[in-house]
C-alpha positions as a printed NumPy array, in Angstrom:
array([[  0.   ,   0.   ,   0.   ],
       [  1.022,   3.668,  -0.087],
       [  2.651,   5.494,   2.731],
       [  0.344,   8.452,   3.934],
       [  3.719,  10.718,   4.79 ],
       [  5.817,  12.938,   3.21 ],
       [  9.463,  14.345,   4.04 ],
       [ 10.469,  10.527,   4.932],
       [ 14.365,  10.342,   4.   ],
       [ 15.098,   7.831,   1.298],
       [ 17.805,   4.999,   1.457],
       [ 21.141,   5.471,   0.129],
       [ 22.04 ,   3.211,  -2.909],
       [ 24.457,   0.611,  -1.948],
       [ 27.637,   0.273,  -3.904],
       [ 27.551,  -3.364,  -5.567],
       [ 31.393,  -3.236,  -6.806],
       [ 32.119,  -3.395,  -3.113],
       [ 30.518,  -6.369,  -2.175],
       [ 32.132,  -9.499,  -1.419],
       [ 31.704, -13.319,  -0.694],
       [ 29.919, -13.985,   2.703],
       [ 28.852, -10.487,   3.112],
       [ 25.332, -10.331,   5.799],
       [ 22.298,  -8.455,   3.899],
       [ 18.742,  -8.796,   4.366],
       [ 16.047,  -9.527,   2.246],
       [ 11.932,  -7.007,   2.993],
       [  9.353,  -9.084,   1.45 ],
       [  5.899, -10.944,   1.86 ],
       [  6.646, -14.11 ,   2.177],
       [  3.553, -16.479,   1.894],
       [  1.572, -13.26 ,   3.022],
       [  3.452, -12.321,   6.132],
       [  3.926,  -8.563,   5.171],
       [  6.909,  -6.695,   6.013],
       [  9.128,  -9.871,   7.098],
       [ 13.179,  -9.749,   6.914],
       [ 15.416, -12.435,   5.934],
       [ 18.859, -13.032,   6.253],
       [ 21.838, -14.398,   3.969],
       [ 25.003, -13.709,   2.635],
       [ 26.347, -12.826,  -0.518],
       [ 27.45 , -16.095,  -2.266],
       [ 29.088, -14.283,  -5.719],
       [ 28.558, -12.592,  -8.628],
       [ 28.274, -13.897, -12.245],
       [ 27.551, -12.58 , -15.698],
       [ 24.325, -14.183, -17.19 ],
       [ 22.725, -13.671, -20.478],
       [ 25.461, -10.706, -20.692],
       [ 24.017,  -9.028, -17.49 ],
       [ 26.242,  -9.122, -14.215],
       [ 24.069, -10.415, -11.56 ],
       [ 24.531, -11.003,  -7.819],
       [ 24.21 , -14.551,  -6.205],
       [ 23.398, -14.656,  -2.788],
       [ 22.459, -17.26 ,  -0.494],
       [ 18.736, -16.541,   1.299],
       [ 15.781, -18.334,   1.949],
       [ 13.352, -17.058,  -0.203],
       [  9.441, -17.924,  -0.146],
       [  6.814, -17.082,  -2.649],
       [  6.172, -13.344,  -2.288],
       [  9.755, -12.305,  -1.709],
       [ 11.28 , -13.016,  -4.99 ],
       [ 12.221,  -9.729,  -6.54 ],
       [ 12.387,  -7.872,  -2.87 ],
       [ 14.66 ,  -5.355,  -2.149],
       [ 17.901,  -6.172,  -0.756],
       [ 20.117,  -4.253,   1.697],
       [ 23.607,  -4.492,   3.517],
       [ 23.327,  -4.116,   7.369],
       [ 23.766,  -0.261,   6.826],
       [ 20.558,  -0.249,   5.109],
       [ 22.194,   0.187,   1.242]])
């Protein structure tokens, strides 16, 4: 739904170049309904596929969550 507020800060945008292998971030999705829920996992590599670079990380992800934002523990 849409936020009923204005003057909320935004997040930063994380820097993907510096990520590395094993790195914590968090996963904000609906898994299976449950609104708002956070996941952990790690960052388990990055790979080029179909000619895009794309970053593999490790999380358990439920139907609802896939395509959810994902942030480093700074909240990038």
């Amino acid at each position: 739904g849409k936020i009923e507020k204005t003057g909320l800060p935004a997040l930063e945008l994380g820097d993907s170049d510096s990520l590395r292998e094993g790195q914590t971030v968090l996963a904000v999705g609906n898994p299976l309904g449950l609104e708002h829920s956070v996941t952990r996992g790690v960052i388990a590599g990055s790979r080029e596929v179909n000619g895009n670079q794309m970053i593999q990380i490790a999380i358990p992800i439920e139907p609802g969550s896939s395509g959810s934002p994902v942030l480093d523990l700074d909240g990038r």
